[in-house]
N, C-alpha and C positions, 0 to 999 in steps of 0.2 A: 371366264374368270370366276374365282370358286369366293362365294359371297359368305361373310359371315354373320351371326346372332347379331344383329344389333341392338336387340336387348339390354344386353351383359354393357352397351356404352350407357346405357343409364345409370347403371350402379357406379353412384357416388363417390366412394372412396371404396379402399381396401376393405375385406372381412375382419370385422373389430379384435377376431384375436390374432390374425398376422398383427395388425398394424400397433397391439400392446407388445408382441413379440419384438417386435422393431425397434420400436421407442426402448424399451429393456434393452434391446441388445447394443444400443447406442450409450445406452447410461452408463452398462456396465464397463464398456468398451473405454469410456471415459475416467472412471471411477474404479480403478479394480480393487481396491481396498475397500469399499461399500460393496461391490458384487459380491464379495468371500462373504457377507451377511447379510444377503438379500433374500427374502423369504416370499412367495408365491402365494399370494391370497387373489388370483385373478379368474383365471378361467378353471374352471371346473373340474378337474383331471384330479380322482380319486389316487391317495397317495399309498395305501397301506395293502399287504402283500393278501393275493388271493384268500379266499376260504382255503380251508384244510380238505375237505372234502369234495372243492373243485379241481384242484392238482392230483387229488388221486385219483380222481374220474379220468383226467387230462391223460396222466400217465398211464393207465390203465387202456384208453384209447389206443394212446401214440406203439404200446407192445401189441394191440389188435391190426395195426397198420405195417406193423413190422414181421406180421404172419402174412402168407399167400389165402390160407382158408377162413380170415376172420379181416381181410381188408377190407376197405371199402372203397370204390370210384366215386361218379356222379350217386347225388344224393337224391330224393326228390325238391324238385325248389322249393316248395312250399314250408319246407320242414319233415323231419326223418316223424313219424305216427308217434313215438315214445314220446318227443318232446312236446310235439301239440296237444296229447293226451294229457301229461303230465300240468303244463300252464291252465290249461282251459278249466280240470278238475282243484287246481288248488290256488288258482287265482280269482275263479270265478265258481265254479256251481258250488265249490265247499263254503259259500258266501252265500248263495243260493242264486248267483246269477247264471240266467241263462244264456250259455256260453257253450255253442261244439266244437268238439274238437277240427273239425275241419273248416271253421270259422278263423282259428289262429293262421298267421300268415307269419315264419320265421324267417327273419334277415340280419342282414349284420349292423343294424344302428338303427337310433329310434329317426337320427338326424336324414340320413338317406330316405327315410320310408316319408319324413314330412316333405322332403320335396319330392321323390316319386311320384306320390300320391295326387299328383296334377296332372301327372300320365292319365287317369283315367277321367278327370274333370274337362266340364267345357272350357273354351278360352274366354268367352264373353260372362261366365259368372260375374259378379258383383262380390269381392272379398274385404271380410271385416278382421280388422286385424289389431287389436291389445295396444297399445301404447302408455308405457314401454314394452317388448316386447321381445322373446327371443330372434335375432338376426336372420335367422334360416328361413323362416317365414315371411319376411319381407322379400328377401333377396331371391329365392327361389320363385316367387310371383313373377317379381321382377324380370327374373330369365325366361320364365314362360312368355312374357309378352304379353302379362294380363293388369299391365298396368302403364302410365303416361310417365312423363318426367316427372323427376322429382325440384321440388321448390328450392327457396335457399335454406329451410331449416331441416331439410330430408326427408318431406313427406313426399309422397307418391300419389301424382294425380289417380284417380281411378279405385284406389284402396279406401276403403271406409275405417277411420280411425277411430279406436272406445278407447278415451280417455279413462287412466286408471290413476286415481291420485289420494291420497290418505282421507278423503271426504269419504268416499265409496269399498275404501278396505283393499283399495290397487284391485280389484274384480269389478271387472267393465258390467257396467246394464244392458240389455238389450236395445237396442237403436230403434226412434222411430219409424226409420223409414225402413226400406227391404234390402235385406241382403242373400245373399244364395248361400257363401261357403265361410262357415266361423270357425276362427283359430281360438280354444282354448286352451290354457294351459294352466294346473292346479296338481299338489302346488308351483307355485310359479315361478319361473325363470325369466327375468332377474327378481323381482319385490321382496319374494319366498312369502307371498299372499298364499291363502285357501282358498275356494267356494264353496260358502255353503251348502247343505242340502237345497235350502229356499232358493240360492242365487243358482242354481245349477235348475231346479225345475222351473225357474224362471225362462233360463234358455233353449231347455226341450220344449216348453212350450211356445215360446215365440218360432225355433227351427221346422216343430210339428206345423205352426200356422203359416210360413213362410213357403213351406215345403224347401228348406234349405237343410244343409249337409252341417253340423258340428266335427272337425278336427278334433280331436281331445289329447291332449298330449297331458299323460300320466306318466314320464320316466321316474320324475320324484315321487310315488305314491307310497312306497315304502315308508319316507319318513312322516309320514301323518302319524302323529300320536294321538289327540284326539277323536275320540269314539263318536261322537256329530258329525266329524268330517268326511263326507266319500272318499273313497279309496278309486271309486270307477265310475264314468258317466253312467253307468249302467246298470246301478243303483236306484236310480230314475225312471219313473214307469215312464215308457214311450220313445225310451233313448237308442232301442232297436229298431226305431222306424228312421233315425234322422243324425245317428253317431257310427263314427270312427276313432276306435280309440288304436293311442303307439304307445308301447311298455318298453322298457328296456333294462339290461341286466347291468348296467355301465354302475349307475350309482348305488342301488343295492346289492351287490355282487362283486364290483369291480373289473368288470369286463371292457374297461374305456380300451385297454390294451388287447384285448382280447377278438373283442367285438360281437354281439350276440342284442338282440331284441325280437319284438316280434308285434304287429298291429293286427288289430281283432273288427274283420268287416264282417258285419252279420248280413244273414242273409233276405231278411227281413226288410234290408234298407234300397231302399230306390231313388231315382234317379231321373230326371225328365230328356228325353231325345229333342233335336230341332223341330219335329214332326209333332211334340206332345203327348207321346205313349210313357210312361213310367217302365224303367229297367233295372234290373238288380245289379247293384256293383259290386256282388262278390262275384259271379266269374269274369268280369272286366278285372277286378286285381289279380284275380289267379291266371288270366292269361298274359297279363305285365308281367308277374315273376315269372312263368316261365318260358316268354320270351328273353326279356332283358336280366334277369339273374340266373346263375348257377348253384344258387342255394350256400347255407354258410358250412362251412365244413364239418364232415362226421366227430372230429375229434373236439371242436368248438361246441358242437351240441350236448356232448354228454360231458362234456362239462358245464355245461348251464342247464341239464336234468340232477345234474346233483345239487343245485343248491334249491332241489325241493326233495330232498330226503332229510330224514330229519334231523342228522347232525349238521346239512346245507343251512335250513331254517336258521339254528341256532347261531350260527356262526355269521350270518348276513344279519342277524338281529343286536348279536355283538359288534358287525360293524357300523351298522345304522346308530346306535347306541356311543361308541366310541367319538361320530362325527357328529352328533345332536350334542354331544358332550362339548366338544371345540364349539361349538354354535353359541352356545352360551354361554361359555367363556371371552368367546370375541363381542355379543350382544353386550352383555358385564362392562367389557371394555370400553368399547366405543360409548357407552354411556356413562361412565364414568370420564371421558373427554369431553363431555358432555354436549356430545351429537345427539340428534333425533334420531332414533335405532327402530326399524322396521322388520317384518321378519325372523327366522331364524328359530321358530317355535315347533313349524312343522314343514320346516326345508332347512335343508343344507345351507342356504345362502341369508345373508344378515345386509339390508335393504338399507344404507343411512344416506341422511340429509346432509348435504355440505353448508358447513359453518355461512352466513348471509355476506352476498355478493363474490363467492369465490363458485364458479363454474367448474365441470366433472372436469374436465380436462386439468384444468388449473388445481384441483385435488391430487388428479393422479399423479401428477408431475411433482407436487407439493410432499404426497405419502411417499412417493417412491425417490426423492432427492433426501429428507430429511428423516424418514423413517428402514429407509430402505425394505419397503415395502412393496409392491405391484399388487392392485386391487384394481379393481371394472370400473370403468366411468360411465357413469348412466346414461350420458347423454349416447353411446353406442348402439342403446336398445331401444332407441328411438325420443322425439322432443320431448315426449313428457316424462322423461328422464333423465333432463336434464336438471342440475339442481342435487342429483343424488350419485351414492355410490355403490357398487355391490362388493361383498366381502365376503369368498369361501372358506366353507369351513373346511373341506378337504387337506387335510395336514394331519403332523403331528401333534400331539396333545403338546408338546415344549414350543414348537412353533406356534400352535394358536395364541398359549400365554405371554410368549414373548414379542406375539404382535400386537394381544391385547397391552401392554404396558406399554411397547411405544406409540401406539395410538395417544397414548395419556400424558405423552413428554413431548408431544408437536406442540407446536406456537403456531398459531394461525395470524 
């Protein structure tokens, strides 16, 4: 008898954005006169049409694939040398970080590479994990089997929770006690918090004295507008001994549809055997990807090498710029309803408090029957998110205004 994951019967409920998909598609199914005016502030999905300069890369490709002597097959998995070359010199060393090219690891999502990424980890680590936090990080634990049931409020025995709550600026402190493997994420998904310089060498130093591993998940590092704020754990003296950072092209670029990122294991960073020897885990991920991947496709890559030429630049800078624009138009808003508005200064996402004694769910249900809205209910990204909402700025510039207005005509 062929036995399955029993892991996967831990997880709780559904993946919070099926289960906002559901709820929506039952409303609408209900209400078709409110769906003809139901606007999409929920999950994350970049709404405005490519750069100009990744289509002609694209097409420029797709007539190289449609020649016999300019095709191309299998790629190497790691990524084709132009595009590793390309991220590592204008992400990192023209920063002055030290960053090689054969450090860069190319795939198709920042999301696949954060649970991958346990492929090479042991099972008995000790993982600390952000509360609230992004879902994929929990749940992926969860699958591996590197955690207990979860309680009645959805925590997970086994997992080390850092409480993130407007006291602390949503950026978790280091914990007293030991942990092996930390999930960071800055800026952040859901709060749209930053970390510090100080709070970030706080955590290379506690990882360096741990000997534990930092995750760093930077897909949002584009929208940091702030000159104080890191753009890279890597930034940080020390953060090559004890970081793993995942980039992706989805929200600076628009590549949700496309699919292209790429996570930077230095070589530098080591790792402890059952036995106590220290090992390097960059060729443990380089023989993950080229076992279990086939690399992302030739025509995908050069079109994410062009959005570092320099009409790519400009034109990812106009669309960062277009959606920090909606950010503050919906922050505007929702403070003018006069919510506690969090967020939204150097992230896509705008973090608010629900009005006293109405629960996320009870929000969501409340924004999307009376506003005809769909936005995140916090309590998705774990308990200490409950209480709150998330609101994408990913839209139209007439969409975000016209969500910020009826945010302002609910009755609570």
């Amino acid at each position: 008898m062929a036995l399955l994951n029993d892991n996967y019967l831990k997880l709780k409920a559904g993946y919070l954005f099926p289960e906002i998909g559901r709820r929506v598609k039952v409303f609408c199914e209900a209400n078709p006169e409110a769906a003809k005016r139901l606007i999409r502030c929920g999950i994350g999905d970049v709404t405005e049409a490519l750069p100009p300069a990744v289509i002609a890369a694209l097409h420029k490709a797709v007539d190289e694939m449609a020649d016999r002597a300019t095709f191309k097959g299998y790629g190497p998995e790691q990524g084709y040398d132009w595009l590793r070359a390309a991220i590592a010199q204008n992400d990192y060393r023209a920063h002055g970080l030290d960053v090689a090219d054969d450090e860069i690891f190319v795939s198709d999502g920042s999301k696949c590479d954060c649970g991958s990424i346990l492929d090479i980890l042991g099972g008995k680590n000790k993982i600390a994990i952000s509360d609230p936090v992004y879902p994929v990080y929990v749940d992926t634990n969860v699958m591996a089997g590197h955690t207990g049931e979860a309680n009645e409020a959805g925590a997970y025995a086994k997992l080390a929770y850092l409480p993130c709550r407007p006291s602390n600026g949503f950026v978790p402190e280091p914990p007293k006690r030991h942990v092996d493997v930390i999930y960071l994420c800055s800026p952040n998904n859901p709060t749209g918090a930053v970390a510090t310089r100080a709070q970030l060498e706080a955590w290379v130093k506690y990882a360096l004295e741990h000997k534990a591993v930092i995750l760093f998940d930077a897909a949002y590092e584009a929208y940091i507008s702030d000159a104080a704020i890191p753009h890279s754990i890597y930034e940080i003296p020390g953060a090559r001994e004890c970081a793993i950072e995942f980039r992706s092209c989805s929200k600076n670029g628009g590549f949700t549809g496309v699919r292209c990122a790429f996570t930077v294991v230095p070589k530098t960073l080591l790792a402890q055997t059952k036995t106590g020897e220290f090992k390097p885990l960059h060729p443990l991920w380089s023989r993950r990807m080229t076992t279990k991947f086939n690399g992302v496709s030739y025509i995908t890559q050069r079109g994410a090498e062009a959005l570092y030429s320099p009409g790519g630049k400009a034109q990812v800078r106009a669309l960062i710029e277009h959606y920090m624009g909606n950010a503050a138009v919906l922050r505007k808003g929702a403070k003018k309803a006069g919510l506690k508005v969090f967020g939204g200064e150097n992230a896509p996402y705008i973090w608010v408090r629900t009005p006293k004694g109405v629960t996320s769910w009870e929000a969501f249900d409340k924004i999307l029957g009376d506003a005809n809205v769909v936005i995140t209910p916090g309590s998705g990204f774990g308990s200490k998110g409950e209480g709150y909402f998330r609101i994408s700025s990913f839209n139209s510039r007439a969409n975000a205004e016209e969500v910020a207005r009826r945010l302002q005509e609910l009755k609570w």
